[in-house]
N, CA, C and O atoms as CSV, one atom per row, in Angstrom:
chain,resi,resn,atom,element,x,y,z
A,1,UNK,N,N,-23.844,15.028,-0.632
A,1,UNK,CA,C,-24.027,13.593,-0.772
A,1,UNK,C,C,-22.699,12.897,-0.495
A,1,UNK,O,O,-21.699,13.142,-1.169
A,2,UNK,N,N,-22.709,12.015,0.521
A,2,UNK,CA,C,-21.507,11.475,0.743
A,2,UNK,C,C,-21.116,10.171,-0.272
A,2,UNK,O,O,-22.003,9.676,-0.966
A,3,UNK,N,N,-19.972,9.740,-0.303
A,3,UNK,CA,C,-19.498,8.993,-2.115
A,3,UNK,C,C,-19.651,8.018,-1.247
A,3,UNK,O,O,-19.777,8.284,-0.052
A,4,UNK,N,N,-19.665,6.833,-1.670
A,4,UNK,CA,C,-19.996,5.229,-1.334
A,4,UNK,C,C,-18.641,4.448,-2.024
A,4,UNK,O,O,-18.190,5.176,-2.908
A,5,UNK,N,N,-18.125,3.614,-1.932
A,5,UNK,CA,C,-17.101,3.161,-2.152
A,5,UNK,C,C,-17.380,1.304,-1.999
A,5,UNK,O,O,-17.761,0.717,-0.987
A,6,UNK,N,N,-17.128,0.846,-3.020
A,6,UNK,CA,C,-17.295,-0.541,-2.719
A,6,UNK,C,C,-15.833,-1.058,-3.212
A,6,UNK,O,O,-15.392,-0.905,-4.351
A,7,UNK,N,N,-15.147,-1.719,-2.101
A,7,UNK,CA,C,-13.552,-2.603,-2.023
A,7,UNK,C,C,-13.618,-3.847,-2.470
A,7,UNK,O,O,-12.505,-4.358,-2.344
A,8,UNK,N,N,-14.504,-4.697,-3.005
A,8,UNK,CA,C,-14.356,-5.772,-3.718
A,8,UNK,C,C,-14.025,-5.298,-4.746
A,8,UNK,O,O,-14.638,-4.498,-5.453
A,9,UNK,N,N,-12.669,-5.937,-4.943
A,9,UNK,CA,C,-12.275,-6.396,-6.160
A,9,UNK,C,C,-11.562,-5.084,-6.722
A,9,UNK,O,O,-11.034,-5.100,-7.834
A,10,UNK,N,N,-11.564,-3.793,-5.804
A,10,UNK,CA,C,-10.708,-2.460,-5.834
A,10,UNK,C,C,-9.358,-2.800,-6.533
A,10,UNK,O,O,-8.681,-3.789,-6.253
A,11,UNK,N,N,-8.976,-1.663,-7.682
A,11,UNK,CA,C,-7.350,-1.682,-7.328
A,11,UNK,C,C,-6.702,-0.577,-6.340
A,11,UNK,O,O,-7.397,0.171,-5.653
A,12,UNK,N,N,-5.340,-0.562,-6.350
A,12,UNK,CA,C,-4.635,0.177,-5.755
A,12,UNK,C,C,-4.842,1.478,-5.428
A,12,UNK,O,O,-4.727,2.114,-4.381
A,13,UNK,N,N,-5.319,1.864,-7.043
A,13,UNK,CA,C,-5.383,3.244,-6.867
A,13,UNK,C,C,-6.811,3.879,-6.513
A,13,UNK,O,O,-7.195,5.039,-6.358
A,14,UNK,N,N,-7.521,2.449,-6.443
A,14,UNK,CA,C,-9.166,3.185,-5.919
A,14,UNK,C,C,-8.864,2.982,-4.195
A,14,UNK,O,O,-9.483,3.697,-3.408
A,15,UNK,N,N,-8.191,2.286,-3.855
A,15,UNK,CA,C,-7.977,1.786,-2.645
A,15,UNK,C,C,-7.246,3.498,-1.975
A,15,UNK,O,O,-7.902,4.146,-1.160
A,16,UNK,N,N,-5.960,3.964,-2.447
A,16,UNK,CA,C,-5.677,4.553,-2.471
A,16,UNK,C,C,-6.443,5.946,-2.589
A,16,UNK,O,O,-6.126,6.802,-1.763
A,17,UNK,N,N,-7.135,6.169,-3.258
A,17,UNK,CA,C,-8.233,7.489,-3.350
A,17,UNK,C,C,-9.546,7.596,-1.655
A,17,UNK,O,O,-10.050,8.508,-1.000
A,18,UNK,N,N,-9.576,5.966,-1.626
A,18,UNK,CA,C,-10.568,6.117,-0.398
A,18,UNK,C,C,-9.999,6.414,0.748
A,18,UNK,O,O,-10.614,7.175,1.495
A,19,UNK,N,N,-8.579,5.843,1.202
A,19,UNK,CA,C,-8.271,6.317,2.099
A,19,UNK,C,C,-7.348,7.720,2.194
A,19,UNK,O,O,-7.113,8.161,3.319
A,20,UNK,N,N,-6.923,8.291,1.230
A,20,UNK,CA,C,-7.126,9.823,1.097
A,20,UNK,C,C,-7.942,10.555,1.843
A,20,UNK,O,O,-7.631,11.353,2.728
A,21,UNK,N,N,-9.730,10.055,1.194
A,21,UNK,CA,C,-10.542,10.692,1.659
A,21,UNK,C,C,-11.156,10.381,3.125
A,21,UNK,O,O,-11.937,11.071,3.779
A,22,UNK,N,N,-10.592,9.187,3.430
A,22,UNK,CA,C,-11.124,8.889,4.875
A,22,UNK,C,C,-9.933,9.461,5.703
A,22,UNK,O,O,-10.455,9.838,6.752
A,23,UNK,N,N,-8.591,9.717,5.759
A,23,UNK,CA,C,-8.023,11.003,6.264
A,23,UNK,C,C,-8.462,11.817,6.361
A,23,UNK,O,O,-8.777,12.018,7.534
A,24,UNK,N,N,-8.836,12.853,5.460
A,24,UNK,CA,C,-8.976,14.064,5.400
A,24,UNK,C,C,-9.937,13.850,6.380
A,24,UNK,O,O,-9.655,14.143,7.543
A,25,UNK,N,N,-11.336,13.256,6.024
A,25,UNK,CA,C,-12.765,13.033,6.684
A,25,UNK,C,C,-12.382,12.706,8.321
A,25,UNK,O,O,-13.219,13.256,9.037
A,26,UNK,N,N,-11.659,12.186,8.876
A,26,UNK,CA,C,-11.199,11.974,10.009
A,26,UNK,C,C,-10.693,12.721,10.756
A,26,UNK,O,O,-11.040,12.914,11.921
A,27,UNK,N,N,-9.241,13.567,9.808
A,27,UNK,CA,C,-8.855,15.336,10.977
A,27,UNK,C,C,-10.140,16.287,10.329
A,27,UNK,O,O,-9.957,17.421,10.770
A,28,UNK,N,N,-11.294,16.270,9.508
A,28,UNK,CA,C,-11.606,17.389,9.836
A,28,UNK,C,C,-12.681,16.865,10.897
A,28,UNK,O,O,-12.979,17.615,11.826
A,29,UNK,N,N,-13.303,15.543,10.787
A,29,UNK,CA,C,-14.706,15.259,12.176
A,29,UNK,C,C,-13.042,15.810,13.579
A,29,UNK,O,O,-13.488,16.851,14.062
A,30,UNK,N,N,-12.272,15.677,13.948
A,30,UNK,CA,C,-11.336,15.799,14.794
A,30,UNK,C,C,-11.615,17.516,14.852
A,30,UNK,O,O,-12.042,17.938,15.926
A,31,UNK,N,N,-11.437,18.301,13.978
A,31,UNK,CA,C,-11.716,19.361,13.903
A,31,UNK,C,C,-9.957,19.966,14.085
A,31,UNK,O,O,-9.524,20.756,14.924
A,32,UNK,N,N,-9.369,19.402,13.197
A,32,UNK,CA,C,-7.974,19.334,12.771
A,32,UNK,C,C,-7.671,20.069,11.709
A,32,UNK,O,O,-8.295,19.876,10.665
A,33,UNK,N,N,-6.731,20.975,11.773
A,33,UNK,CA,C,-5.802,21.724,10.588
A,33,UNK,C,C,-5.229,20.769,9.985
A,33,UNK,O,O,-4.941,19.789,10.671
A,34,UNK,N,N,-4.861,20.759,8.400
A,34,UNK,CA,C,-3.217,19.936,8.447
A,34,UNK,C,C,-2.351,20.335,8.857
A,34,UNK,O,O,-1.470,19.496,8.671
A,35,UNK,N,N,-1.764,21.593,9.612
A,35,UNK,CA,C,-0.806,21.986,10.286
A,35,UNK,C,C,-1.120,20.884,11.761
A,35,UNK,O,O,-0.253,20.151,12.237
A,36,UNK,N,N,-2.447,20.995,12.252
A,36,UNK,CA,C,-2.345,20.836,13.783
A,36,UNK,C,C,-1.703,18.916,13.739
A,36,UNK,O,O,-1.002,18.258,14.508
A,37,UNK,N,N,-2.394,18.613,12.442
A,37,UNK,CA,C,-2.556,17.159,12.370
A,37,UNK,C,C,-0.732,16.912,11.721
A,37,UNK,O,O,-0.145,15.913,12.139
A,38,UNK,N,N,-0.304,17.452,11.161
A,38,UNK,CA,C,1.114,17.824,11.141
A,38,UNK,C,C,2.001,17.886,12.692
A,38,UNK,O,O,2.972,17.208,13.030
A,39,UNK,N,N,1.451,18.691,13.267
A,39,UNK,CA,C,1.891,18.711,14.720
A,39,UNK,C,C,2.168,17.655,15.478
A,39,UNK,O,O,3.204,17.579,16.138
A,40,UNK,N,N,1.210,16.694,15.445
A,40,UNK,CA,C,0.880,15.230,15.835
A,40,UNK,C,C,1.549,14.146,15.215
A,40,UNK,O,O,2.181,13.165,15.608
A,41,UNK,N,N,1.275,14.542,14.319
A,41,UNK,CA,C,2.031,13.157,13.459
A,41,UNK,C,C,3.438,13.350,12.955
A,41,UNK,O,O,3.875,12.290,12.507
A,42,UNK,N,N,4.523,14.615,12.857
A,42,UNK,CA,C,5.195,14.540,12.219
A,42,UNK,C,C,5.551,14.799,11.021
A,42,UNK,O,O,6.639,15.333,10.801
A,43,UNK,N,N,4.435,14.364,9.735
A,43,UNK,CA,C,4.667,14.573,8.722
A,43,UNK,C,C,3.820,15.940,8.234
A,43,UNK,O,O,2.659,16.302,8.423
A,44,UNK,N,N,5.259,16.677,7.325
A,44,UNK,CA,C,4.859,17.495,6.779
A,44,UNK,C,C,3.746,18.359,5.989
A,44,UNK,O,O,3.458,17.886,4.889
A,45,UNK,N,N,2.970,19.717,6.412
A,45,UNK,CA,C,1.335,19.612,6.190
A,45,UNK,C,C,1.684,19.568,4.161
A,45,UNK,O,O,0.741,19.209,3.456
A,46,UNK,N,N,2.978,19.935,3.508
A,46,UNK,CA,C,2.977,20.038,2.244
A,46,UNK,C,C,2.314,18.417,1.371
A,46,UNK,O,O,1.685,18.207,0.334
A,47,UNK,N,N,3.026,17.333,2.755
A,47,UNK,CA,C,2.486,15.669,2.189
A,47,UNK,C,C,1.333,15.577,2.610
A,47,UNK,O,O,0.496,15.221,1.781
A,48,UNK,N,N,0.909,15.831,3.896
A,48,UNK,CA,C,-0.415,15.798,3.662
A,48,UNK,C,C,-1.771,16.481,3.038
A,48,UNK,O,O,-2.880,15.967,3.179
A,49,UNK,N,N,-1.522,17.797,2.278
A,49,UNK,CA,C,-1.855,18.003,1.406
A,49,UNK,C,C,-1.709,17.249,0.078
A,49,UNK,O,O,-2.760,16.968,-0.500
A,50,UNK,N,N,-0.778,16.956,-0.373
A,50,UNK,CA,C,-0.297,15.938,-1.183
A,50,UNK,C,C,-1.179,14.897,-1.060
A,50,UNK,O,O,-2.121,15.180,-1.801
A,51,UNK,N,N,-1.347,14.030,-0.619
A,51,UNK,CA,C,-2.401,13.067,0.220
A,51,UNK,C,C,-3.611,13.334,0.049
A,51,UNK,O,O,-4.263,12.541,-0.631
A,52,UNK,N,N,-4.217,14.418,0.561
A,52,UNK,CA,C,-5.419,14.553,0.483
A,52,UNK,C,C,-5.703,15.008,-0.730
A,52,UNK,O,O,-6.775,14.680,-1.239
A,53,UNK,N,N,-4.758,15.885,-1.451
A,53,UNK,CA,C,-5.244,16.274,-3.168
A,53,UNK,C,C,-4.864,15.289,-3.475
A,53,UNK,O,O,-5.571,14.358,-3.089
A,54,UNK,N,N,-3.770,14.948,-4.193
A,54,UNK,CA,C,-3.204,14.014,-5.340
A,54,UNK,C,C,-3.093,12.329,-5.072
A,54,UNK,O,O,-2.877,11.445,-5.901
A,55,UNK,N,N,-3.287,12.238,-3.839
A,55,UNK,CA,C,-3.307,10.735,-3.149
A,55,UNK,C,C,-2.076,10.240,-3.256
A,55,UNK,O,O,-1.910,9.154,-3.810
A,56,UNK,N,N,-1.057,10.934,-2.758
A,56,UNK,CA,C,0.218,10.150,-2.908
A,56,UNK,C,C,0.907,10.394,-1.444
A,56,UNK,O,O,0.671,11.349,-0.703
A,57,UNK,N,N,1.719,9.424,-1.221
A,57,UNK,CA,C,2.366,9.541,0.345
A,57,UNK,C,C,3.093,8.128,0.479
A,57,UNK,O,O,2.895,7.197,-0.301
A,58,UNK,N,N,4.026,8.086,1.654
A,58,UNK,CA,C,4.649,6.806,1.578
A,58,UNK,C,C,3.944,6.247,2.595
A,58,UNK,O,O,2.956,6.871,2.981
A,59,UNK,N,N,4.230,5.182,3.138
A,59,UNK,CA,C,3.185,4.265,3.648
A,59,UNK,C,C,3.799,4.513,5.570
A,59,UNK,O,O,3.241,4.304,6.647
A,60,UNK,N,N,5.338,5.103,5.136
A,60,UNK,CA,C,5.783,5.062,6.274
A,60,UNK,C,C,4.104,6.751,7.418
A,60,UNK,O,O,3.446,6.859,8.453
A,61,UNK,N,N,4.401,7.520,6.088
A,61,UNK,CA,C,3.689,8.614,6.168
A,61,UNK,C,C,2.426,8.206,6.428
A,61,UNK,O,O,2.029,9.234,6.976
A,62,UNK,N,N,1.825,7.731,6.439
A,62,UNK,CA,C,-0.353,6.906,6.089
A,62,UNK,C,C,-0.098,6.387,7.422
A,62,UNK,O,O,-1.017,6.631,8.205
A,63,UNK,N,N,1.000,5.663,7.967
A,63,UNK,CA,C,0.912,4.966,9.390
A,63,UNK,C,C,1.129,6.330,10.125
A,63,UNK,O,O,0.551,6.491,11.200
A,64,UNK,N,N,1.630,6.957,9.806
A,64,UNK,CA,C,1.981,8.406,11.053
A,64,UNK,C,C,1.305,8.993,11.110
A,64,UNK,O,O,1.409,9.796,12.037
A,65,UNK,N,N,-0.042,9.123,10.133
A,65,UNK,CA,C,-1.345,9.448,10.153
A,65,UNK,C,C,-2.481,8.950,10.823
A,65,UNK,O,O,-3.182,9.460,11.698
A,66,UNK,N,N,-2.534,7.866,10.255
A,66,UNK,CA,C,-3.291,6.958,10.738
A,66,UNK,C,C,-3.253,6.820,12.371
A,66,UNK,O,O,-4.251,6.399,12.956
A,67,UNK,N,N,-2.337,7.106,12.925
A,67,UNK,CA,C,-1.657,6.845,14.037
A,67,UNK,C,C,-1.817,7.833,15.191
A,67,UNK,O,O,-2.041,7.557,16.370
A,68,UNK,N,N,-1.628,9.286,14.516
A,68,UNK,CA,C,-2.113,10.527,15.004
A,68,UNK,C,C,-3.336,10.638,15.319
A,68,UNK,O,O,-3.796,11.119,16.354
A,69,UNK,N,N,-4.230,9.920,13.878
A,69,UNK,CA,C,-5.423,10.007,14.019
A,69,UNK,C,C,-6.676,9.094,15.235
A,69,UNK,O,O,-7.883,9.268,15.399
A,70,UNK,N,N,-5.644,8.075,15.926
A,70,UNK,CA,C,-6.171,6.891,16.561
A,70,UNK,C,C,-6.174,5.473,16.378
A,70,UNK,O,O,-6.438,4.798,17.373
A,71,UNK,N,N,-5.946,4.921,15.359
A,71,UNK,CA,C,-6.169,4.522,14.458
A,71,UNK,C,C,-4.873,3.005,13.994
A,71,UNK,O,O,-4.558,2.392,12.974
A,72,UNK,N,N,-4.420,2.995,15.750
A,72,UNK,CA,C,-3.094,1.889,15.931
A,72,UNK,C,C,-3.889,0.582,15.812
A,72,UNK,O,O,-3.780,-0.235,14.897
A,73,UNK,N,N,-4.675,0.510,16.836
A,73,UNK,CA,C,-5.310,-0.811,16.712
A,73,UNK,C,C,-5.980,-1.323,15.360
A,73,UNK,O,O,-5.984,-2.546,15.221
A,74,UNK,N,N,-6.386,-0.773,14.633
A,74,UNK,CA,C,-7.025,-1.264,13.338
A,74,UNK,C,C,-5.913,-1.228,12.716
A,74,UNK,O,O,-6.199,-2.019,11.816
A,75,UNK,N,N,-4.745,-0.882,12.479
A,75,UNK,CA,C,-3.542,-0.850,11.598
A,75,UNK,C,C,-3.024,-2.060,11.963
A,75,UNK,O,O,-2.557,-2.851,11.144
A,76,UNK,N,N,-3.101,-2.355,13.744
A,76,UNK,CA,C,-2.245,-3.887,14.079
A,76,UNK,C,C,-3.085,-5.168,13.477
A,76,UNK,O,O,-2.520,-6.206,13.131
A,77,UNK,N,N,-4.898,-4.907,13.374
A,77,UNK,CA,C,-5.301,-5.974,12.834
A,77,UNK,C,C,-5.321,-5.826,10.904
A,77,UNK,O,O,-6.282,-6.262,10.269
A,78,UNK,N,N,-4.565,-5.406,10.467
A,78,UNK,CA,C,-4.491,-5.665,9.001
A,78,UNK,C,C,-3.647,-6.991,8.891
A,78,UNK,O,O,-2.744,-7.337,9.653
A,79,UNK,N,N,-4.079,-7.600,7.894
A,79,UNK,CA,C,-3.259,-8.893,7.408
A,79,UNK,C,C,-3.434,-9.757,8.639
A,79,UNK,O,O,-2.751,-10.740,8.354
A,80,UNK,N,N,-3.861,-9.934,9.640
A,80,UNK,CA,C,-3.843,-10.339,10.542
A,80,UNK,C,C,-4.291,-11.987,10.839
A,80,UNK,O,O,-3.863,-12.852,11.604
A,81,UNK,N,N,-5.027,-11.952,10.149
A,81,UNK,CA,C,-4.959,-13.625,9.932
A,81,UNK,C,C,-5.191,-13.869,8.518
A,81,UNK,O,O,-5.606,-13.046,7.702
A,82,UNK,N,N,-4.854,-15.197,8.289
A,82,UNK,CA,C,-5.224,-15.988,6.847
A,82,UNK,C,C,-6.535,-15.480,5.967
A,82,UNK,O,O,-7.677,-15.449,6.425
A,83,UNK,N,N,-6.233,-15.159,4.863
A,83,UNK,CA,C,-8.021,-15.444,3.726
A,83,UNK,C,C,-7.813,-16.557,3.051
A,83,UNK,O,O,-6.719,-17.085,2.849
A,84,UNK,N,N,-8.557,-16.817,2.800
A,84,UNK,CA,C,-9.034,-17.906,1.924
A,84,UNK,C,C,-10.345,-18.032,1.244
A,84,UNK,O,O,-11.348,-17.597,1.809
A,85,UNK,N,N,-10.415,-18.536,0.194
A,85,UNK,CA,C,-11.706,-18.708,-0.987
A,85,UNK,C,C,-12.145,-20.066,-0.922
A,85,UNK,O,O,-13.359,-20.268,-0.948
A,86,UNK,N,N,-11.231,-21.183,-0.829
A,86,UNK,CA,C,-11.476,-22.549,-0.918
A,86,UNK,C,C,-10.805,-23.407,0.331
A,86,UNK,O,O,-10.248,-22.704,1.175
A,87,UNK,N,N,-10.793,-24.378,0.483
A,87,UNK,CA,C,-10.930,-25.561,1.520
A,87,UNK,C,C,-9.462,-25.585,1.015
A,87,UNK,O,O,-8.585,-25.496,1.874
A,88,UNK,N,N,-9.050,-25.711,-0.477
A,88,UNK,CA,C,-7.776,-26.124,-0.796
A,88,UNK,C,C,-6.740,-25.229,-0.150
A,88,UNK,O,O,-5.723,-25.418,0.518
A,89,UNK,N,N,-7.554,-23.935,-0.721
A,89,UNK,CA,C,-6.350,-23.306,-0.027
A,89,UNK,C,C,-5.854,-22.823,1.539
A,89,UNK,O,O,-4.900,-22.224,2.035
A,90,UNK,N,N,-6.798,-23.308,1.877
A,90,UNK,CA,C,-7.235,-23.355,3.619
A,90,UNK,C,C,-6.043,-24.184,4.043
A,90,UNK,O,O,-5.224,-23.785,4.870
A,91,UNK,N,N,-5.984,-25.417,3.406
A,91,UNK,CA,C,-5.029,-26.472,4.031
A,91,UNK,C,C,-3.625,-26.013,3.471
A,91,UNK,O,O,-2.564,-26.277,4.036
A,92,UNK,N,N,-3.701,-25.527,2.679
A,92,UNK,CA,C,-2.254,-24.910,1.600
A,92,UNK,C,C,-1.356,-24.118,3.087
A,92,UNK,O,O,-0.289,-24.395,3.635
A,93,UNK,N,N,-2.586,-22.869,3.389
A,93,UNK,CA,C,-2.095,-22.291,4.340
A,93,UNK,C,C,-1.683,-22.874,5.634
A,93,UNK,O,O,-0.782,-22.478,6.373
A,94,UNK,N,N,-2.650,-24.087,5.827
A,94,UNK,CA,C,-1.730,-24.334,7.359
A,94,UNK,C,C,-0.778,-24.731,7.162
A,94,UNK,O,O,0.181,-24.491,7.896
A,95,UNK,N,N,-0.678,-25.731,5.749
A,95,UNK,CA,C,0.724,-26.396,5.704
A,95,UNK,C,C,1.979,-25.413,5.803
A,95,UNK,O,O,3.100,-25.855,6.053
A,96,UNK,N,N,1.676,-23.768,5.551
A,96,UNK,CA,C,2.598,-23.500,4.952
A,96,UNK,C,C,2.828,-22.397,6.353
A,96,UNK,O,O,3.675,-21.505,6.386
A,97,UNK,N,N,1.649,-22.789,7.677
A,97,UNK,CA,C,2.132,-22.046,8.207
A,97,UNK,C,C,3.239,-21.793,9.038
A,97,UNK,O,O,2.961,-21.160,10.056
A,98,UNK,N,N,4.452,-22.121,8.880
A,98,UNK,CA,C,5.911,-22.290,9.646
A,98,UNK,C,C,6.472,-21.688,8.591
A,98,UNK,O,O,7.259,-20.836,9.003
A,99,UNK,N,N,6.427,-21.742,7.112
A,99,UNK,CA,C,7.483,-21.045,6.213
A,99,UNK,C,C,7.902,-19.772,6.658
A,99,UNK,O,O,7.353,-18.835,7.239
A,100,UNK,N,N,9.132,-20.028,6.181
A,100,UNK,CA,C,10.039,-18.467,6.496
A,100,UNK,C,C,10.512,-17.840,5.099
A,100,UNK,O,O,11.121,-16.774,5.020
A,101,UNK,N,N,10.073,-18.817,3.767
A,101,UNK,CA,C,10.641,-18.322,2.830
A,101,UNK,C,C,9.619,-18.637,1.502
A,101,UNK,O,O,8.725,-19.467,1.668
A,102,UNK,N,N,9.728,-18.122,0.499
A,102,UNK,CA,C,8.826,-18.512,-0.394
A,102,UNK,C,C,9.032,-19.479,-1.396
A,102,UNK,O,O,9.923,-20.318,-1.259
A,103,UNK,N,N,8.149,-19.450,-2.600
A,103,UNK,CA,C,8.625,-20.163,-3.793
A,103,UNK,C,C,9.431,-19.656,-4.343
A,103,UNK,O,O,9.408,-18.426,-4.385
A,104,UNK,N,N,10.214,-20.199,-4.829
A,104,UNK,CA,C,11.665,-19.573,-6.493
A,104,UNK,C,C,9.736,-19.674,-7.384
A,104,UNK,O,O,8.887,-20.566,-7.381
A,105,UNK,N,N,9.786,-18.051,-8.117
A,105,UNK,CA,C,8.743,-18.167,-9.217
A,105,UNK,C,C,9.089,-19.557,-10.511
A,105,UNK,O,O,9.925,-19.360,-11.393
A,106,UNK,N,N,8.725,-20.179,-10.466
A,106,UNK,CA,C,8.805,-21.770,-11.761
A,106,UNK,C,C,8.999,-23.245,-10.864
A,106,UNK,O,O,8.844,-24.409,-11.235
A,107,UNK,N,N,9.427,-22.643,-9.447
A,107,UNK,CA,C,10.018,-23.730,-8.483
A,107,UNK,C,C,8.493,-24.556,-8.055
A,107,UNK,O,O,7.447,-24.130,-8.543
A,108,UNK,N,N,8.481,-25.572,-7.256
A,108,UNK,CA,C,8.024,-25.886,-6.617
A,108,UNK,C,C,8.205,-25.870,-4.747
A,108,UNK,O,O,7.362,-26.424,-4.041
């Protein structure tokens, strides 16, 4: 039975557990070792074991994966444009779209 995963409203570490498993699920449909997928990407098969058991890795590592795996173009559209919930904050964002810097936290 394959697990179902719903990302609304996910934290980190569920976020983190799914794409674990959508690695792994990806070099093995590839029909990939972690050595071979090691080969490709660079990073060590000990982290990507790591990864696929314990879900831990640096992010530099998840892109060198991800990357090996095909997987550039969907990485370039992350964050890729604005979200928004409300109209307010719709306009918040255009106003703010030229900033180069943020709020001081208490500032305006």
């Amino acid at each position: 039975m394959q697990k179902q995963y719903t990302l609304e409203g996910a934290s980190s570490a569920e976020l983190i557990l799914l794409l674990s498993s959508r690695i792994r699920q990806r070099r093995l449909e590839k029909g990939m070792s972690r050595e071979g997928l090691s080969d490709v990407s660079g990073v060590p098969v000990p982290t990507i074991a790591k990864f696929e058991n314990m879900h831990a890795i640096s992010l530099h590592q998840f892109l060198d994966l991800a990357i090996a795996l095909g997987y550039t173009e969907e990485l370039q559209e992350l964050l890729k444009e604005a979200k928004y919930s409300t109209m307010e904050e719709l306009e918040q964002i255009r106003l703010n779209k030229e900033r180069r810097h943020g709020r001081k936290l208490g500032g305006k």
